[in-house]
N, C-alpha and C positions, 0 to 999 in steps of 0.2 A: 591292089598291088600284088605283081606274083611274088609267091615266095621261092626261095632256096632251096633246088631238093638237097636232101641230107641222108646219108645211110645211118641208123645210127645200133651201132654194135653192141646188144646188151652183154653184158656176159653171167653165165651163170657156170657155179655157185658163186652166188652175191647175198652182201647182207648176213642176218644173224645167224649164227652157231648155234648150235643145242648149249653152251656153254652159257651163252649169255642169255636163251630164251630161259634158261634153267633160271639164272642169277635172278634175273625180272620177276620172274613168276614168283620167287621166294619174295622178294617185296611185296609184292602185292599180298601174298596169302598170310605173311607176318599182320599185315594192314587189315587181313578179313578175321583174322584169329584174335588180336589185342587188339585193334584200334589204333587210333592215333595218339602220339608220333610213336614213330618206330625210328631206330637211329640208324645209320647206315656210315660203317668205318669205311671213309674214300666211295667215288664216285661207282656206282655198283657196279657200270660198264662207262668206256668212256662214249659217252653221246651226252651233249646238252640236250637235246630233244624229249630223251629214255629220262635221264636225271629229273628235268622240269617236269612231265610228266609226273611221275613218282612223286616231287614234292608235292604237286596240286592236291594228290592223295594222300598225304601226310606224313611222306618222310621224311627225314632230317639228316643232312648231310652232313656229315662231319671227318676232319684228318685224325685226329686220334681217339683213344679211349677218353681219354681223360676228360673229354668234352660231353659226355654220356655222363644221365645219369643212373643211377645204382637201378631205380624203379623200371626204367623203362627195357624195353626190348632194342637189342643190338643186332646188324646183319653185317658181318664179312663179304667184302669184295669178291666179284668172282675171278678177282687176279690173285689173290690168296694173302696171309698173312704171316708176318714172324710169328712162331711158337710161342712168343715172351704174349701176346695179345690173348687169344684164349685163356693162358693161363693166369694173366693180369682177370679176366674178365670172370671167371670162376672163381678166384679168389675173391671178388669183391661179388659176388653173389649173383651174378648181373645172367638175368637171360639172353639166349645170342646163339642165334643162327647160321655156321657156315656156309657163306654163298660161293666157296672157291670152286671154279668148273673143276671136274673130275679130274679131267686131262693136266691139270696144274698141279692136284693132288696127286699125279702119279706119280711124278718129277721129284715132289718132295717126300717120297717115301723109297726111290730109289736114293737120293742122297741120304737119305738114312741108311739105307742098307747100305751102302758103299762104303758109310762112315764108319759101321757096325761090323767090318771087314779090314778095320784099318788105314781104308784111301782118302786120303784126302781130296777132294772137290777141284774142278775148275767149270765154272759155268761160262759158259756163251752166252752173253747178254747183254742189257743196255742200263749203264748202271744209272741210279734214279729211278727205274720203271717201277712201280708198285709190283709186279708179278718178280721181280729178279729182288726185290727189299724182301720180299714174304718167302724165294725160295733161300737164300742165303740164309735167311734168319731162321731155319730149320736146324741149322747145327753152331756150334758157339763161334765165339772168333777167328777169322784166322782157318778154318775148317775148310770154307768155300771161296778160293782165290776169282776175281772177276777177269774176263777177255771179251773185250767188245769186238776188234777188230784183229785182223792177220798180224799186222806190228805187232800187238801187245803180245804175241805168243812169245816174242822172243825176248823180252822183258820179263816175264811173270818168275817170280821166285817160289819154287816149291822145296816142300822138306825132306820128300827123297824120291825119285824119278821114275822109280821102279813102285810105288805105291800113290796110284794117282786114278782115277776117275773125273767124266764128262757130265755134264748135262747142259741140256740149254733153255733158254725161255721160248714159249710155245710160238710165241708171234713173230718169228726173225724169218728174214729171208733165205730161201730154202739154198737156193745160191750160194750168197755167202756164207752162212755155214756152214755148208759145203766146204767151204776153200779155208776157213777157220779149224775146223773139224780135221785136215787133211795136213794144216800145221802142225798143230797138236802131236798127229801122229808121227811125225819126220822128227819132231824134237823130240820129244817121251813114247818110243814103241811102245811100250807096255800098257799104257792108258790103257783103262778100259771103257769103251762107250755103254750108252744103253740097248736093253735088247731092242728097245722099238723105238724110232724115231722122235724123240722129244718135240720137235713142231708138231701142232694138229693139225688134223684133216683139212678142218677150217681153212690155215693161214697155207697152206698148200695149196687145195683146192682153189681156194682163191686167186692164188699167183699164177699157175696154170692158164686160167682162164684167162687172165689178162694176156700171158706170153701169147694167148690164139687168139685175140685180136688185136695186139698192137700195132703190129706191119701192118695192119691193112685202115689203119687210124691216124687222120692229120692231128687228129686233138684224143684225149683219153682222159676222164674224169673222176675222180673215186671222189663217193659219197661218203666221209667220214669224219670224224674229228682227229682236232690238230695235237692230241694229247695220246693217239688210237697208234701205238704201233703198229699191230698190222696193216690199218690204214696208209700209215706213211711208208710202209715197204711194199704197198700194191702203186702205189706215185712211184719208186724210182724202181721196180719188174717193168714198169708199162716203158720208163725211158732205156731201161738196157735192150728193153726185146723190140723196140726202132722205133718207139713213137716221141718224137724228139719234144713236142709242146703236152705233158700229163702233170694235170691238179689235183691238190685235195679243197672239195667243197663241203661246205656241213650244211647246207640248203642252197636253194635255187639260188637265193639274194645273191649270193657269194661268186655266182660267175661273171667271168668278166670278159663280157661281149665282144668288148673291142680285140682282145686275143685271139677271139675267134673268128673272125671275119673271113671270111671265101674258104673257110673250110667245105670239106663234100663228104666227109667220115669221122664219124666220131662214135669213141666207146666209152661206155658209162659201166662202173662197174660200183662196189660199197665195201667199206669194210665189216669185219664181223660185228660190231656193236650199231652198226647201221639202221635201224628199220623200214621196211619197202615203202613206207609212206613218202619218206625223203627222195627219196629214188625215182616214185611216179610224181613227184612233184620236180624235178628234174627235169625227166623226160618229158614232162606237161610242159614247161619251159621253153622246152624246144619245139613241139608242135605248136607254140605261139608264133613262132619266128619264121620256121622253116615248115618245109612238104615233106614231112620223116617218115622214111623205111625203116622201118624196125624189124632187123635180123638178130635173131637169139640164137646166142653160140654158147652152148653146153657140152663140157667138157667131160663132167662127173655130176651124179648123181649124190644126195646125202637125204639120208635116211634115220639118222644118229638122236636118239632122246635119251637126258639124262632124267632119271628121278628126284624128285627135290628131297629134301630131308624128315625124317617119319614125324618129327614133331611136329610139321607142318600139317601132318596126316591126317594126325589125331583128332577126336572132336577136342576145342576150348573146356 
């Protein structure tokens, strides 16, 4: 039977980040240094894949401290955590490893220093994410007001309008915070933003790459999970930049064929807790089916390694 030819547009940068290649490796080397279990507060990145993985090797997933115990070794998410946790985790004696990537570190050390100046906070974010609970939780109540959307700017109550600072969560779409951002400043001139763009490289580069192949895409795929904010803001960059039919998949299983029938373009892309194994099991998917041309369209290059932590270093 002939098949289908299909162009199929990869794009790159796809797939992991030095953030989460960072976060990974620290499991793993907590696991070569102690042994097993090693605990893990919240899922290290979001992928079921990375997560199952790591358990086979003997981590242990868990939502709060509380669930730890005293003996064992603890690892922080590399979406970071409220201050109240370390400091819980030190009190009670407990070893523990911060996996928060650097770039989310940086966020919460400008809201520190913003705080440490007198301004009170307003972050750009999605409230519930684990990266926007750990950067809020940086300073006390009441300190870091939330805006998800354009609406909420003109809703939010602050304490004086003239003593106000930005920040936002690294994985939002570069777009709309853009036009969040641009609120902000029509209502409170004086905010002060950050000196360097609070989204990373990653959740940029990435969206990019989609806006350059979506118009030329009947269908557009991101390899991610459904818990993966950046994943879910690389699904609606692919539908604003004109590919009207873009998913998110977390493996092959999950597509669904009958959507895609007489398609002749399609772009597969990942988000940053992705790993390329999913991805070539994707694209294997579709060399089952179709005659695929695979054009790689690289936008940006990345280069970017973070160091894991010295304790990790050391010999046991």
């Amino acid at each position: 039977m002939t098949r289908s030819p299909l162009i199929l547009y990869l794009a790159a940068p796809r797939g992991f980040c030095a953030g989460v290649d960072r976060a990974i490796k620290i499991v793993e080397m907590a696991l070569e240094k102690w042994g097993a279990p090693v605990f893990v507060r919240h899922e290290i990145v979001h992928n079921k894949f990375v997560v199952d993985g790591l358990k086979a090797k003997g981590a242990v997933f868990v939502e709060e401290l509380d669930e730890c115990p005293d003996d064992r070794p603890v690892v922080f998410s590399a979406h970071g955590v409220p201050k109240a946790v370390p400091a819980e985790a030190a009190q009670r004696e407990m070893v523990y490893v911060d996996a928060t990537c650097p770039l989310v570190s940086k966020v919460h050390i400008e809201a520190e220093r913003h705080a440490a100046n007198g301004l009170q906070m307003i972050m750009i974010g999605h409230a519930g994410h684990p990266e926007t609970i750990g950067t809020m939780g940086q300073l006390p109540p009441g300190e870091v007001l939330l805006v998800e959307t354009v609406d909420d700017v003109a809703d939010v109550q602050v304490r004086d309008p003239a003593r106000l600072a930005f920040v936002t969560q690294t994985t939002l779409s570069v777009d709309d915070t853009a036009d969040i951002v641009a609120a902000l400043q029509a209502r409170f001139p004086a905010i002060v933003g950050p000196h360097k763009e609070d989204i990373c490289y990653a959740t940029t580069n990435r969206q990019e790459a989609v806006k350059a192949i979506a118009p030329d895409c009947d269908a557009l795929l991101v390899v991610g999970a459904p818990n993966s904010s950046n994943s879910k803001r690389l699904v609606e960059v692919a539908r604003k930049a004109g590919c009207a039919y873009a998913q998110l998949v977390q493996r092959a299983t999950d597509i669904d064929w009958r959507a895609l029938d007489g398609i002749g373009a399609l772009g597969i892309t990942a988000g940053a807790s992705a790993p390329e194994v999913l991805i070539d099991e994707v694209v294997n998917a579709f060399r089952d089916r179709y005659d695929v041309t695979v054009k790689l369209v690289e936008t940006a290059q990345e280069n970017v390694e973070f160091k894991v932590p010295r304790v990790l270093r050391e010999p046991a």
